[in-house]
N, C-alpha and C positions, 0 to 999 in steps of 0.2 A: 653475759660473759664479762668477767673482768679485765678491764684495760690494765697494762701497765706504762708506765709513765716516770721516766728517770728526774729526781727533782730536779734536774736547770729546765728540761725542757715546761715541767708542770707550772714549773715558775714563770717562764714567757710564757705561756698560753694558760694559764689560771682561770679566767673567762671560762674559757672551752673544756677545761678539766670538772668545774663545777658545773654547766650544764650535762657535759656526759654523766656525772653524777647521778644528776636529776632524772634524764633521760635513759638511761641503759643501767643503771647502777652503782656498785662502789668501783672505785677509781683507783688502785693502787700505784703507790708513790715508793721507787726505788733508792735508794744511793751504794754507789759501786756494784749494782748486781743483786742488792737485798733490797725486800721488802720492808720498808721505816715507816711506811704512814699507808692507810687507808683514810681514801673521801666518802665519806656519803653523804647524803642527800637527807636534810629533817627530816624527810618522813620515813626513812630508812630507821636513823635514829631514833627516833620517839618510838618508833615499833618496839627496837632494842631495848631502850631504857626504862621502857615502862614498868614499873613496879611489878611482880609477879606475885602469884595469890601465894601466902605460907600453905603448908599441907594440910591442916584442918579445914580453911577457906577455902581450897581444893576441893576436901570431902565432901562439904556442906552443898557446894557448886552443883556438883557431881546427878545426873539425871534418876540417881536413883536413892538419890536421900529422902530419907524421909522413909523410905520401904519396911515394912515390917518382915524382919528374917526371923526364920524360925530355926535356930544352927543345935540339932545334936551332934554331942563330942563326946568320944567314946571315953570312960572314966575312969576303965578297968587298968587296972597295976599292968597286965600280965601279957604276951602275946606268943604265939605260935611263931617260931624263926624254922624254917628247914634251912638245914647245913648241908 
């Protein structure tokens, strides 16, 4: 769960806001009642930041690449509608 934390007090106890970081998670940092800043902890961030695969490096990932599909599609102009 996330703590909040109004910044004078995050400011005198900064120590103890970057371990809660560490240990419990991100830290959110107030001023007048709003949220202004979230803490986290590097490995929080490096999770976030890390580059993410574009969508073809996706595909290619993907457990079933490589699979030979055999896709028929139907090619006719024409279809049955009931009104």
């Amino acid at each position: 769960m996330k703590r909040s934390w109004r910044l004078q007090e995050a400011k005198a106890r900064l120590s103890e806001v970057v371990k809660a970081a560490v240990k419990e998670g991100p830290q959110e940092i107030t001023v007048r009642g709003e949220t202004a800043a979230v803490l986290l902890s590097e490995r929080d961030y490096a999770r976030l930041a890390k580059p993410k695969p574009d969508f073809v490096a996706f595909l290619r990932q993907s457990p079933i690449a490589g699979v030979d599909l055999k896709l028929v599609r139907d090619t006719s102009t024409d279809r049955s509608v009931e009104l």
